[in-house]
KEKE-3310 file (N, C-alpha, C; in steps of 0.2 Angstrom, whole numbers, plus 5000, padded with zeros to 4 digits):
npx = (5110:5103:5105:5107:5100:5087:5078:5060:5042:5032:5016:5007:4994:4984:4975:4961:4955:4943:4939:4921:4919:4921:4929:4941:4952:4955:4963:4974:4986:4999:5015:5031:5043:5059:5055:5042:5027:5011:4996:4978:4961:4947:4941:4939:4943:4949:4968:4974:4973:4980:4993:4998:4999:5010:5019:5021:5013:5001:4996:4993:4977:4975:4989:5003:5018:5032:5046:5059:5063:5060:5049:5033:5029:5036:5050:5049:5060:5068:5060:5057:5067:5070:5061:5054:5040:5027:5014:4996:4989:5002:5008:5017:5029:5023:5032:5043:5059:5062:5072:5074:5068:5067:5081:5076:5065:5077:5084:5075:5073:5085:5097:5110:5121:5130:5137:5134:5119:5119:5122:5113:5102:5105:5105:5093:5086:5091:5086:5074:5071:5074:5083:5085:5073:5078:5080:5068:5050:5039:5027:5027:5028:5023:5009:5010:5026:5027:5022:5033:5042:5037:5044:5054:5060:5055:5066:5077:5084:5088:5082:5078:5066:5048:5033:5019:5006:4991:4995:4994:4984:4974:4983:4988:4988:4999:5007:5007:5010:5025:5027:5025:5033:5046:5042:5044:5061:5066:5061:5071:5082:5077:5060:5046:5031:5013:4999:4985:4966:4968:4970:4979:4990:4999:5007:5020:5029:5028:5025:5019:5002:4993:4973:4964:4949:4937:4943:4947:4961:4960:4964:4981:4995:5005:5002:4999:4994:4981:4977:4975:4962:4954:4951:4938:4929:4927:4923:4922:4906:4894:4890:4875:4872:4880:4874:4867:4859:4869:4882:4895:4901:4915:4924:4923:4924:4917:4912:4913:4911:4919:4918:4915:4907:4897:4887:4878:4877:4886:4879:4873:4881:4895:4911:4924:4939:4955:4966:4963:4963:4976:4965:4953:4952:4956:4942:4932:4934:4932:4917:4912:4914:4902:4902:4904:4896:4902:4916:4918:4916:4929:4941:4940)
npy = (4970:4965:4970:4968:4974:4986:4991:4989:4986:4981:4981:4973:4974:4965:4953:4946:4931:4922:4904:4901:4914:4925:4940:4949:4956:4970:4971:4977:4991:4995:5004:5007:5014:5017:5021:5027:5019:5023:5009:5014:5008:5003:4991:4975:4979:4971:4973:4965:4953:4959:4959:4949:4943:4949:4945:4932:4921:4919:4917:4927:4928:4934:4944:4951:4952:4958:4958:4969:4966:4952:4940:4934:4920:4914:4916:4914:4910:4919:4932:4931:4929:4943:4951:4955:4953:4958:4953:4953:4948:4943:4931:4925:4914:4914:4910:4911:4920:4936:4935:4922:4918:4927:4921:4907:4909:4913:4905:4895:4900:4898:4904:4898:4901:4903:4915:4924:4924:4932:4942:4949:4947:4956:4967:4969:4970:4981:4990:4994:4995:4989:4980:4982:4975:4962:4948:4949:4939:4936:4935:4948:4959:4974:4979:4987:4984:4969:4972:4978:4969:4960:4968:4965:4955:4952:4958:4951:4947:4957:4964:4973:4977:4980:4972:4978:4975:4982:4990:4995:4990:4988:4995:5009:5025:5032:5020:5021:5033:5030:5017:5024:5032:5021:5016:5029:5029:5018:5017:5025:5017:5007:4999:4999:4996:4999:4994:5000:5002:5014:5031:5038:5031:5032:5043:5058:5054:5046:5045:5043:5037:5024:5021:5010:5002:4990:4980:4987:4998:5018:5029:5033:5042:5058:5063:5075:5079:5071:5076:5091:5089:5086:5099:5113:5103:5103:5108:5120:5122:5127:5116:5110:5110:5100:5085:5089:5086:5081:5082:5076:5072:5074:5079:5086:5100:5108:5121:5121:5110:5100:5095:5085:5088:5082:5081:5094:5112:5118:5124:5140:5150:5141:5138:5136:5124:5130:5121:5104:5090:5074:5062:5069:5072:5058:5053:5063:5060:5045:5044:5053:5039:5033:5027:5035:5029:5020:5022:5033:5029:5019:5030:5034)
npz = (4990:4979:4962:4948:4937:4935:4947:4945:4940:4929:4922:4912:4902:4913:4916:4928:4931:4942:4947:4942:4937:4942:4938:4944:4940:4928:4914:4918:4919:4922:4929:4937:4944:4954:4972:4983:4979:4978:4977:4977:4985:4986:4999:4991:4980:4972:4975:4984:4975:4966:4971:4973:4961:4957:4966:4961:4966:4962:4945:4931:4921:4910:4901:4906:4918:4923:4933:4940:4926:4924:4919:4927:4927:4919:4923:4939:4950:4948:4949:4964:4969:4969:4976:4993:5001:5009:5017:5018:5031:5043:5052:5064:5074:5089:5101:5099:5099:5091:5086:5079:5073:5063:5060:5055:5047:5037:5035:5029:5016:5010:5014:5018:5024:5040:5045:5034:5038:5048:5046:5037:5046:5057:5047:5041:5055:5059:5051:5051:5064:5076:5083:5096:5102:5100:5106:5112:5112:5103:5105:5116:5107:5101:5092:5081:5083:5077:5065:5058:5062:5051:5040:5041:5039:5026:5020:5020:5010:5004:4995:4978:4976:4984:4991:4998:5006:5016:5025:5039:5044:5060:5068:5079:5078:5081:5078:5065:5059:5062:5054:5041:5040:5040:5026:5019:5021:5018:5005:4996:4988:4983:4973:4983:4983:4990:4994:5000:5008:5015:5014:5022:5025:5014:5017:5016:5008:4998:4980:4967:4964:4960:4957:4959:4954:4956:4950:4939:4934:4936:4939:4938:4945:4949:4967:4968:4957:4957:4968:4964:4955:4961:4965:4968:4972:4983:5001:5015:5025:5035:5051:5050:5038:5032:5030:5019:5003:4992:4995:5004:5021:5025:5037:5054:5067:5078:5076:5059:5046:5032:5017:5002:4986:4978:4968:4961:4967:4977:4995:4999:5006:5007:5009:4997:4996:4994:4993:4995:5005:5002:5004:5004:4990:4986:4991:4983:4970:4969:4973:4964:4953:4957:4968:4984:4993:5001:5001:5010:5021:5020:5019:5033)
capx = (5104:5101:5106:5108:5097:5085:5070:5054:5038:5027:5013:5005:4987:4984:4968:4962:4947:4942:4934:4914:4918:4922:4934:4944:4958:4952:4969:4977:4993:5006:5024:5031:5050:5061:5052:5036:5021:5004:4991:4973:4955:4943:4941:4937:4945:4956:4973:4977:4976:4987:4999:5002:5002:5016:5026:5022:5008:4995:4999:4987:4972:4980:4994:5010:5019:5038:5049:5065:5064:5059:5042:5032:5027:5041:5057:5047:5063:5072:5056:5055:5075:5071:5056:5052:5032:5023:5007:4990:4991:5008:5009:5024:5029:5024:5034:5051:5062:5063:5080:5073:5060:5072:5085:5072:5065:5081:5087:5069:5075:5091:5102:5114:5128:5127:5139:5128:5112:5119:5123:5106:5097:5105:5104:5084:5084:5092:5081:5067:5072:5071:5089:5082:5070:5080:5077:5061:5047:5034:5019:5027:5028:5017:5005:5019:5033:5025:5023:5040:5044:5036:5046:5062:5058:5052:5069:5081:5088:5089:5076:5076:5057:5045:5029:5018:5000:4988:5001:4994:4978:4974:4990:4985:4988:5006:5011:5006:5015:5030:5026:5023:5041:5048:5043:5047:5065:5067:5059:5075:5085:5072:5053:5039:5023:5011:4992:4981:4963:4969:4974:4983:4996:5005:5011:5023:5035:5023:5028:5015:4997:4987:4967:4961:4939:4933:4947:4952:4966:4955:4970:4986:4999:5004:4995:4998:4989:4973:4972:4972:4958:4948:4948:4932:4923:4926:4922:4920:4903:4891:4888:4870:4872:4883:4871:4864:4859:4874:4887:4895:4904:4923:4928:4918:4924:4913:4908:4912:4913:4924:4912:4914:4904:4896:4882:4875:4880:4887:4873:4876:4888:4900:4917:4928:4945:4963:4969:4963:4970:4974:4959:4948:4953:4954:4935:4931:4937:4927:4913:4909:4911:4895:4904:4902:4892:4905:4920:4917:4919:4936:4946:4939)
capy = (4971:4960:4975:4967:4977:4993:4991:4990:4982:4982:4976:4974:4971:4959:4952:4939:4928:4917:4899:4904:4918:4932:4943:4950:4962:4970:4975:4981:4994:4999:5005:5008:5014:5017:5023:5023:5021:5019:5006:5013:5006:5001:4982:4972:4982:4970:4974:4960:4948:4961:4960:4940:4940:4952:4939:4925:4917:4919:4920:4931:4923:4935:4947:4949:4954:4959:4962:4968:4961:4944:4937:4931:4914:4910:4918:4913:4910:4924:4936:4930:4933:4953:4951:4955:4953:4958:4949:4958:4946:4943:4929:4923:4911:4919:4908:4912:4928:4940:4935:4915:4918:4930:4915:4903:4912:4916:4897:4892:4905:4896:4906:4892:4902:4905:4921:4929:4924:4934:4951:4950:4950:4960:4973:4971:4972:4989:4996:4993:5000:4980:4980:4982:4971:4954:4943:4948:4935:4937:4937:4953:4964:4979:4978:4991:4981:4964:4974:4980:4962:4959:4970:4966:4947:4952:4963:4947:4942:4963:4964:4977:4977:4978:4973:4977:4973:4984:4989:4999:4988:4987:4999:5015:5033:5034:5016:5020:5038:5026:5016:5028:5035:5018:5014:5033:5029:5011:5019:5030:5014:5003:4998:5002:4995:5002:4994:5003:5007:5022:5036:5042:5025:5034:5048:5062:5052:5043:5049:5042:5032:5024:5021:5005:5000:4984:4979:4993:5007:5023:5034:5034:5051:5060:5064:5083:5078:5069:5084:5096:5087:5089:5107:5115:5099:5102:5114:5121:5122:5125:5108:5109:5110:5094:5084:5090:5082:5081:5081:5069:5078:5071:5079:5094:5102:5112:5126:5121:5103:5099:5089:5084:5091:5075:5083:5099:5115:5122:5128:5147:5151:5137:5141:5132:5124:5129:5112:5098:5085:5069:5060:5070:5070:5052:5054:5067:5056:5039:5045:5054:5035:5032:5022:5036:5028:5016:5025:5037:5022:5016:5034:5039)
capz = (4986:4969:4960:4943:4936:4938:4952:4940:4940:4926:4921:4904:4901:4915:4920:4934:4931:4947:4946:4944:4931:4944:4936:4948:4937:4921:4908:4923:4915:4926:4928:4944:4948:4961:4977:4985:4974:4983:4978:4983:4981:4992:4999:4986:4973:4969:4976:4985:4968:4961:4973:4972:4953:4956:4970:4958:4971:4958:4937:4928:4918:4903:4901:4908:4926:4923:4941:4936:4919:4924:4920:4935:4925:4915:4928:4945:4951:4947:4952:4969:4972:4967:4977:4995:5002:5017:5015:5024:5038:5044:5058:5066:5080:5096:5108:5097:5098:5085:5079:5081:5068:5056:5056:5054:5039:5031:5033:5023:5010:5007:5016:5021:5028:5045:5043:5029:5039:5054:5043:5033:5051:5057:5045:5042:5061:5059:5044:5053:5071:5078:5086:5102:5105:5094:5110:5115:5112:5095:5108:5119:5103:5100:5083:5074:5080:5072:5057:5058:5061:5043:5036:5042:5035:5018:5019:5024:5004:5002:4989:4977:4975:4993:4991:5007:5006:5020:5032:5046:5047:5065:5072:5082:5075:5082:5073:5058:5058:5063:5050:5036:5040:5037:5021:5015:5022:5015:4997:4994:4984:4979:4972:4986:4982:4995:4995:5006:5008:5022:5011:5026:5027:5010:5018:5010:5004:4990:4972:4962:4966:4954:4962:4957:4958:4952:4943:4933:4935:4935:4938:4940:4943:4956:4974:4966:4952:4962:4973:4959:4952:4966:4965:4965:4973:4992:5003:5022:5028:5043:5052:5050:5031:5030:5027:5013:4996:4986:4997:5007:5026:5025:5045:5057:5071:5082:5072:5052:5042:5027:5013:4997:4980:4974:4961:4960:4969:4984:4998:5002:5014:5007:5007:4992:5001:4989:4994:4997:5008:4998:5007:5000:4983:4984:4991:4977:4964:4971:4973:4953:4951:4958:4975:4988:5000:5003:5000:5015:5025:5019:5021:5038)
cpx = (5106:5100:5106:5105:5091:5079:5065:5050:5032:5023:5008:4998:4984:4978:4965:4956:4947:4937:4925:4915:4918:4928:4937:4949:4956:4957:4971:4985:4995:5012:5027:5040:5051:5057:5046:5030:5014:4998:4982:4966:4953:4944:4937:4939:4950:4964:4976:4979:4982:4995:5001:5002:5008:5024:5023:5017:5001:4997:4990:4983:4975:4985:5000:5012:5027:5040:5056:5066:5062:5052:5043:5029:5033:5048:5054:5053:5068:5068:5057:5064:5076:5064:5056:5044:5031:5016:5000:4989:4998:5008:5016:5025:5030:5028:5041:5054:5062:5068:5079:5071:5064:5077:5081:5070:5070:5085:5082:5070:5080:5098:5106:5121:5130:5130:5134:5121:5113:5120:5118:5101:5097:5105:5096:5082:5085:5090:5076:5066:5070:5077:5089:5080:5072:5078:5073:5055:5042:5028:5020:5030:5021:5015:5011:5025:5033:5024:5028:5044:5045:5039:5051:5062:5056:5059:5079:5086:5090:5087:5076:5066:5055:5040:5023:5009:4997:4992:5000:4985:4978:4981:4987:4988:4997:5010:5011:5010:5024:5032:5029:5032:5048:5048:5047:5055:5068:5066:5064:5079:5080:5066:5049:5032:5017:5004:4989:4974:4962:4972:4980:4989:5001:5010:5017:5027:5032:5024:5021:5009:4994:4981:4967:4954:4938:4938:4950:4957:4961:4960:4976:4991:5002:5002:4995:4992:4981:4972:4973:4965:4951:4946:4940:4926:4923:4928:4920:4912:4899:4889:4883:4869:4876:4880:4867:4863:4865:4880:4887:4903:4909:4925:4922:4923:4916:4907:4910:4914:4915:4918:4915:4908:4903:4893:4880:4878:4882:4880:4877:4878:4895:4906:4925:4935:4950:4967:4967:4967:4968:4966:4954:4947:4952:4944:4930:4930:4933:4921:4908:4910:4905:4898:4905:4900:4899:4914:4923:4919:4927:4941:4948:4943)
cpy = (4967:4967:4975:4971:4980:4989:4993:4986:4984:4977:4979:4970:4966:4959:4945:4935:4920:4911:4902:4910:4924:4933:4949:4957:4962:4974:4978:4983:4996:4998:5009:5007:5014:5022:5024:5025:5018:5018:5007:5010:5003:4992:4980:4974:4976:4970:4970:4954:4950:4959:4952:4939:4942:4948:4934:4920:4917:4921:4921:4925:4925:4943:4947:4952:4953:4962:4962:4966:4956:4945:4934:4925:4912:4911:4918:4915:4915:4931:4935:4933:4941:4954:4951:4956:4951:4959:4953:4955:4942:4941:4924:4919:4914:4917:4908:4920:4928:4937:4928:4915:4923:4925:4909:4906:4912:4908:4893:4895:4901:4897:4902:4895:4906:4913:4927:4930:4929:4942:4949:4950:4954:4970:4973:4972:4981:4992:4997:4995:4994:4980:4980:4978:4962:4950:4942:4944:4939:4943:4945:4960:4968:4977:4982:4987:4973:4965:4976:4973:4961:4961:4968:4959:4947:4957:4959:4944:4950:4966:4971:4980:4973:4979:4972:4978:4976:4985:4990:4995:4985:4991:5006:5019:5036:5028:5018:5027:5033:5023:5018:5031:5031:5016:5021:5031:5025:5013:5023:5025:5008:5005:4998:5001:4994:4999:4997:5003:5013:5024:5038:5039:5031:5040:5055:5061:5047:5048:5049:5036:5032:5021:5015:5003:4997:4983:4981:4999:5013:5030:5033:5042:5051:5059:5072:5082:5075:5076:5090:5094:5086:5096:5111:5110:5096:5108:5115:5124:5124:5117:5106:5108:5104:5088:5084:5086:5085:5080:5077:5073:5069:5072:5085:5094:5105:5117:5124:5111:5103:5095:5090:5084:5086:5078:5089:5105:5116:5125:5135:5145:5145:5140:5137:5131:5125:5123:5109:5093:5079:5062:5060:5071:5064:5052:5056:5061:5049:5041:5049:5046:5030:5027:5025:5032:5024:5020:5030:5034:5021:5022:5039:5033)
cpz = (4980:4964:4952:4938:4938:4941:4948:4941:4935:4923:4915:4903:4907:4918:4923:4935:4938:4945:4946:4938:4935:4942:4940:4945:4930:4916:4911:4918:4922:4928:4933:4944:4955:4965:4979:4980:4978:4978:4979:4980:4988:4993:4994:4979:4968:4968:4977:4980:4963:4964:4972:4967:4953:4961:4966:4962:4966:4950:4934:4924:4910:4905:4904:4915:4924:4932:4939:4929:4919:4922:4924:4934:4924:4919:4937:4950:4955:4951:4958:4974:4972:4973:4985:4998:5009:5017:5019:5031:5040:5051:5059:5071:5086:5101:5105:5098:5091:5080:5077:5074:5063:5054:5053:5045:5035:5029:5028:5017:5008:5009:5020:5025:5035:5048:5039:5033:5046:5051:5040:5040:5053:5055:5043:5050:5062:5056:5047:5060:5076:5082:5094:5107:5100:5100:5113:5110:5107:5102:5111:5113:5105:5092:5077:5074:5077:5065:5055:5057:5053:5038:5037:5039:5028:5015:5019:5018:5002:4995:4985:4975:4982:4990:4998:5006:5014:5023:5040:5048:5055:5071:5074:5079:5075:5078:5067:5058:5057:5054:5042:5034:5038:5032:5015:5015:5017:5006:4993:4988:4981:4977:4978:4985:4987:4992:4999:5002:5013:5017:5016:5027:5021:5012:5011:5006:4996:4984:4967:4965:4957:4960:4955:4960:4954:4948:4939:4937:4933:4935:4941:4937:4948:4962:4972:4962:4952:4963:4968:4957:4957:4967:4964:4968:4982:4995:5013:5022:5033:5045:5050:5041:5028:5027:5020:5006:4991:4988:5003:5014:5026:5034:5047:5062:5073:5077:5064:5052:5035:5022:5005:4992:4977:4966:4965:4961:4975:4987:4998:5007:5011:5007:5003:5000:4994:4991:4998:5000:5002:4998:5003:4994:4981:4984:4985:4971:4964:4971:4966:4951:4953:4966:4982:4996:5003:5006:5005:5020:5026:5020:5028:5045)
residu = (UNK:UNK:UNK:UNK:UNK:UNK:UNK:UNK:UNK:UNK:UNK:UNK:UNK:UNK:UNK:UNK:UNK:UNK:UNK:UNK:UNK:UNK:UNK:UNK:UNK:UNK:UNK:UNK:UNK:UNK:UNK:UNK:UNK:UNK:UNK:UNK:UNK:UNK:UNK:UNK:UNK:UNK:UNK:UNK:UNK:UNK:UNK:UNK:UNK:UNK:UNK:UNK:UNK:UNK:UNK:UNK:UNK:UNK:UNK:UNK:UNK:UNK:UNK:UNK:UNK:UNK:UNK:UNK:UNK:UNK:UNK:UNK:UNK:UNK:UNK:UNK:UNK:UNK:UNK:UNK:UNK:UNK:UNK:UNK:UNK:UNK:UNK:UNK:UNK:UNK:UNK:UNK:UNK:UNK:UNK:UNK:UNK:UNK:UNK:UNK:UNK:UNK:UNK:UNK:UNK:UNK:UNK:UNK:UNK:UNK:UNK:UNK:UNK:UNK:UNK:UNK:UNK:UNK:UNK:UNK:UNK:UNK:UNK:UNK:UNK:UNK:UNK:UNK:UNK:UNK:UNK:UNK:UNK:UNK:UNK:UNK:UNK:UNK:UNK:UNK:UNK:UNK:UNK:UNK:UNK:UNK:UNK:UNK:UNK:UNK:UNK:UNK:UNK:UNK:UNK:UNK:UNK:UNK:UNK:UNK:UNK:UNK:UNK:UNK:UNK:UNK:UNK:UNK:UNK:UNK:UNK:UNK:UNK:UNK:UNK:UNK:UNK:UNK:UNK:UNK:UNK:UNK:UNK:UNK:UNK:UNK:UNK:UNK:UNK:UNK:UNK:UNK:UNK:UNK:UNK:UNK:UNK:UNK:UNK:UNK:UNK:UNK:UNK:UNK:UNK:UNK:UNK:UNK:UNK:UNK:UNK:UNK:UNK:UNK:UNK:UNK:UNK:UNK:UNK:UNK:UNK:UNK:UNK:UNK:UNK:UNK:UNK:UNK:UNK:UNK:UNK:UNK:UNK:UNK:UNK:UNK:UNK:UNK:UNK:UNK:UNK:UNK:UNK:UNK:UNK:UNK:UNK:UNK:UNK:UNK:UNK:UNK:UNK:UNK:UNK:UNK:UNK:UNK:UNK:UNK:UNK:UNK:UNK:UNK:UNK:UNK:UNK:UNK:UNK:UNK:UNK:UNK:UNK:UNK:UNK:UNK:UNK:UNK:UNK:UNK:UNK:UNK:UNK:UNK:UNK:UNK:UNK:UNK:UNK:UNK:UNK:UNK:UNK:UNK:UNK:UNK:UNK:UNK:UNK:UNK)
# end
């Protein structure tokens, strides 16, 4: 790993104005150490623009983008050697093997040494539980093990800083557990920068989230500190009550539904929940900024 110094990424005022005068990031702050840090916000939030100021694919309109200490203008260079990235679509040559298309990559990186390029695959094949299938063909992967691909490719210079843009888009229920387990692993000596809009990708091993809508940071903390702040604005239900004016039903079973406390009060019979899942706190929390309808969408 490019150890030189501490795994950081911060960002100082920065904001992203597109041709036409859409303004895409509005004084974005944040300070982000070692381990996993999650990204959330709905599509459109803006996530995506952040993540490529922060690999050097896009320089802010104003403020600053440090990766390890480097500027991401002025130390491109420098940034990009600290830098791994797993882009939100991640296509790879189907009719090559896995280790085909990791040497391929690591020889367009610079990696000249056909020793070094054979211990850097092999060990991003091993972080990422890839060791198995090295000669099987792109096409006869699974969706998790093409994302797993991506990681083991954005993982091939040993990057103290991982930036992994939507990861489990399009992965069934069981990859993305897979998934969620590999980033908490990989997050123990490095940076982590987790975008999602599935609250469910950050899993337990996420330390700190900031929520980002339209451009601005609205909070950053914990996920204790979310779901504390949802206290008080979610509750169990009858089904037939979920509907209701004011709230907005998160899950049902059979006999009760879970919903979120948008305005007003609880109907009778409601029953407060003492913890919230992070979900619904995100939910919670989106929705007092007037963007429910949508919102409800993005976490389900």
């Amino acid at each position: 790993m490019v150890n030189d110094v501490q795994a950081s990424i911060r960002v100082r005022s920065v904001s992203k104005r597109y041709p036409g005068g859409t303004k895409a990031l509005k004084k974005v702050e944040l300070e982000i150490g070692p381990g996993l840090f999650g990204l959330l916000g709905p599509n459109g939030a803006g996530k995506s623009t952040l993540m490529r100021i922060i690999c050097t694919l896009l320089e802010p309109s104003e403020g600053r983008v440090e990766v390890c200490g480097f500027d991401t203008v002025g130390q491109r260079a420098a940034v990009r050697r600290r830098v791994g990235y797993l882009p939100q679509e991640f296509g790879a040559w189907r009719l090559q093997r896995v280790e085909e298309v990791l040497d391929t990559l690591a020889r367009l990186s610079g990696l000249a040494d056909r020793r070094l390029r054979r211990e850097r695959i092999e060990h991003a094949l091993g972080a990422v539980g890839l060791e198995s299938v090295a000669q099987r063909k792109v096409k006869k992967l699974s969706g998790g093990m093409l994302r797993r691909l991506g990681v083991a490719q954005a993982l091939l210079a040993d990057p103290p800083v991982l930036v992994v843009d939507e990861p489990t888009v399009g992965l069934d229920p069981e990859e993305r557990i897979r998934f969620r387990q590999l980033m908490a692993d990989l997050g123990h000596d490095r940076v982590i920068l987790l975008s999602t809009h599935i609250v469910a990708d950050l899993g337990a091993g996420c330390g700190q989230v900031a929520l980002l809508d339209r451009g601005e940071i609205v909070f950053q903390g914990s996920p204790s500190r979310l779901v504390a702040a949802a206290r008080g604005r979610v509750f169990e239900v009858e089904p037939r009550l979920a509907s209701a004016e004011g709230l907005e039903e998160v899950s049902r079973t059979a006999s009760m539904a879970r919903v979120v406390l948008i305005d007003g009060a609880p109907p009778d019979g409601a029953r407060e929940i003492d913890e919230p899942t992070l979900e619904e706190a995100y939910l919670a929390f989106m929705a007092r900024r007037g963007g429910h309808g949508s919102i409800l969408e993005e976490v389900s």
